[in-house]
C-alpha positions in Angstrom: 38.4 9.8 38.3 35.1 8.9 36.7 34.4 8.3 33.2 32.5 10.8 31.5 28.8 9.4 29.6 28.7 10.1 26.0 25.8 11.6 25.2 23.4 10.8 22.5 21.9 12.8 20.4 17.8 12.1 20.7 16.5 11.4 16.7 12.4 13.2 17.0 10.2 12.8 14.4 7.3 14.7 14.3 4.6 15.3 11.7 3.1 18.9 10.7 -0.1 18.7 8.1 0.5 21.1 5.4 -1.5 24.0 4.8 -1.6 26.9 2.3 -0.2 29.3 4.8 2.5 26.8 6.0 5.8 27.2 4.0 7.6 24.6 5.1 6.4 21.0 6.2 8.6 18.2 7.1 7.2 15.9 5.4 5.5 15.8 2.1 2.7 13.2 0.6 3.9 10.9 -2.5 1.0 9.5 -4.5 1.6 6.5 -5.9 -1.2 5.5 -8.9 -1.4 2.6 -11.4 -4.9 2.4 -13.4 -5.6 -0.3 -15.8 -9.0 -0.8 -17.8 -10.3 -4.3 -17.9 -12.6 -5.9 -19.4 -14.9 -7.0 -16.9 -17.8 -5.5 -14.6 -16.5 -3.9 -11.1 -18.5 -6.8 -9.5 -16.3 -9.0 -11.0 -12.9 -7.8 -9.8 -14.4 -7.0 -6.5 -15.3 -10.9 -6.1 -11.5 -11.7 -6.8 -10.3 -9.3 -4.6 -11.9 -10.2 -1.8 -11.5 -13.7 -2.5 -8.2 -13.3 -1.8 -8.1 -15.1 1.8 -5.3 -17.1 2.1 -1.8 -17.7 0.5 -2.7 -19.8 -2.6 -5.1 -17.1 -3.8 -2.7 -14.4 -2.8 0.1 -16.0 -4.6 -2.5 -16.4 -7.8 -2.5 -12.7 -8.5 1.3 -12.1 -8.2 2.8 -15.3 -7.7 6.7 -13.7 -8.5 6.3 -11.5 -5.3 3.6 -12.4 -3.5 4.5 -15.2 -0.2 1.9 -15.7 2.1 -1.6 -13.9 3.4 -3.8 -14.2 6.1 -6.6 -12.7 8.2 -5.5 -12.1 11.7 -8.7 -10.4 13.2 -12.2 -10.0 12.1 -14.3 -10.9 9.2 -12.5 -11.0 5.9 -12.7 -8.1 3.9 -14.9 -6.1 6.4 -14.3 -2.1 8.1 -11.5 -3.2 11.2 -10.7 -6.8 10.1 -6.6 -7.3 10.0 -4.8 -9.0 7.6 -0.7 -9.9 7.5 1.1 -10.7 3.9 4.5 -11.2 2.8 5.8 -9.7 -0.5 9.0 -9.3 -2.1 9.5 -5.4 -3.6 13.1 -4.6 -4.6 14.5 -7.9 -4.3 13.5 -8.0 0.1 11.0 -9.3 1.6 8.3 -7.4 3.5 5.8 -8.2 6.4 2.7 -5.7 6.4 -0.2 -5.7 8.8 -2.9 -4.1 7.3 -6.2 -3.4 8.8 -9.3 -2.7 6.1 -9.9 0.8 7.0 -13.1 1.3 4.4 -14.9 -0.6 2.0 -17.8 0.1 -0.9 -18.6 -3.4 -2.2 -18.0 -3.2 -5.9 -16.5 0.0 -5.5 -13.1 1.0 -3.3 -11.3 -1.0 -0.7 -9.1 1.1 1.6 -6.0 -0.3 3.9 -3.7 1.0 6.3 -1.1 -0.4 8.6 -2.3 -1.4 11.8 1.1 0.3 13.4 0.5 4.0 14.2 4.2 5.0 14.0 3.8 2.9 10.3 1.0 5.1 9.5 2.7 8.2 10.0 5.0 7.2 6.5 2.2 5.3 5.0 -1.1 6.5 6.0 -3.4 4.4 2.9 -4.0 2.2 0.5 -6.7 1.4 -1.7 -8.3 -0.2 -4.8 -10.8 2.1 -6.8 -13.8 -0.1 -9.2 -14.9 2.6 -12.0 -17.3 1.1 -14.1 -16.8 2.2 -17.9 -19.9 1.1 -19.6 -19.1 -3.1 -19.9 -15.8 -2.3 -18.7 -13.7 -1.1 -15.4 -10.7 1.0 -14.3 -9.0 -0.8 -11.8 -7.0 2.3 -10.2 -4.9 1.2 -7.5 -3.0 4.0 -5.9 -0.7 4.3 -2.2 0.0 7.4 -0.3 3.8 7.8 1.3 5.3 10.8 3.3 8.9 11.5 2.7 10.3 13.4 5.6 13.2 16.5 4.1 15.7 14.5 6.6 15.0 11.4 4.3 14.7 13.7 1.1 18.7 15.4 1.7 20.5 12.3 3.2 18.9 9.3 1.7 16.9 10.8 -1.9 18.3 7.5 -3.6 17.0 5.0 -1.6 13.6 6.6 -1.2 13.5 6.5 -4.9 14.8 3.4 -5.2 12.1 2.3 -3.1 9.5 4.1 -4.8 9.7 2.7 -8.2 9.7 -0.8 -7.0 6.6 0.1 -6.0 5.0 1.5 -8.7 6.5 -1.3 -11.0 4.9 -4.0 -8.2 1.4 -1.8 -8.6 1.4 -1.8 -12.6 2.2 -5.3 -12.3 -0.5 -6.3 -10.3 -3.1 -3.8 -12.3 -1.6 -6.0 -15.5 -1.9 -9.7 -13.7 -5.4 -9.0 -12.5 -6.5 -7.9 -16.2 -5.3 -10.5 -17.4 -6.7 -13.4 -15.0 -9.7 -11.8 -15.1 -10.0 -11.4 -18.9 -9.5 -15.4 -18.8 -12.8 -16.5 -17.0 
């Protein structure tokens, strides 16, 4: 008598863009933004930013939750070069690959994870320079899809996650005002 295979149900995911007609998307876009106005020229921040190139000055601008950064491929700071840092957000700590995906000196640097599947839950990055007259908004701001299967079975933990985030982001947006209004 032979034993019988238990089978296992097959988890798909699979992502529909939404449009007007569509009623009902499985997944939806979160938009996480943090905007701080410092006192300092976009030229300025942009220099700091993309100084960042290793894990001292990584560590500089959040050194709480920040652990270690490094380019892995290309030019720093340049369209298609990669990048890998550590961070603690929530209490864990996370590994991102990132690969610079667009960049306006002095105006907007855009990021995404190198990792297709990765992309699919976090498709962007980015940091936006607005120059205010002698001032800038720094606007940093993250795009995440929450899927409905995430949304019904695990709502808290997405949330969870979610403002850890934005309280890493408005932290950041506050450390970098404040190192740069030092100088």
């Amino acid at each position: 008598m032979g034993m019988k295979q238990a089978v296992r149900p097959a988890l798909i995911f699979i992502y529909f863009s939404a449009t007007e007609r569509d009623t009902m998307t499985l997944f939806e876009d979160v938009i996480i933004t943090d905007s701080i106005e410092i006192d300092a020229t976009p030229e300025k921040i942009f220099t700091f930013l993309t100084g960042i190139v290793d894990d001292e000055s990584y560590r500089a601008w959040h050194n709480e939750d920040h652990v270690s950064f490094r380019w892995v491929k290309g030019q720093p700071w340049t369209e298609g070069a990669v990048m890998r840092a550590q961070e603690y957000l929530h209490g864990k700590l996370h590994k991102f690959k990132f690969k610079i995906t667009k960049i306006v000196p002095y105006r907007h640097i855009e990021y995404a994870p190198t990792s297709r599947f990765m992309r699919k839950f976090f498709p962007k990055s980015e940091f936006i320079l607005e120059a205010k007259g002698e001032k800038c908004i720094f606007k940093a701001s993250g795009i995440y899809r929450v899927g409905w299967i995430g949304k019904k079975f695990f709502m808290k933990a997405i949330e969870e996650g979610l403002v850890s985030v934005r309280k890493h982001m408005k932290e950041e947006g506050e450390n970098l005002k404040r190192i740069i209004e030092a100088k």
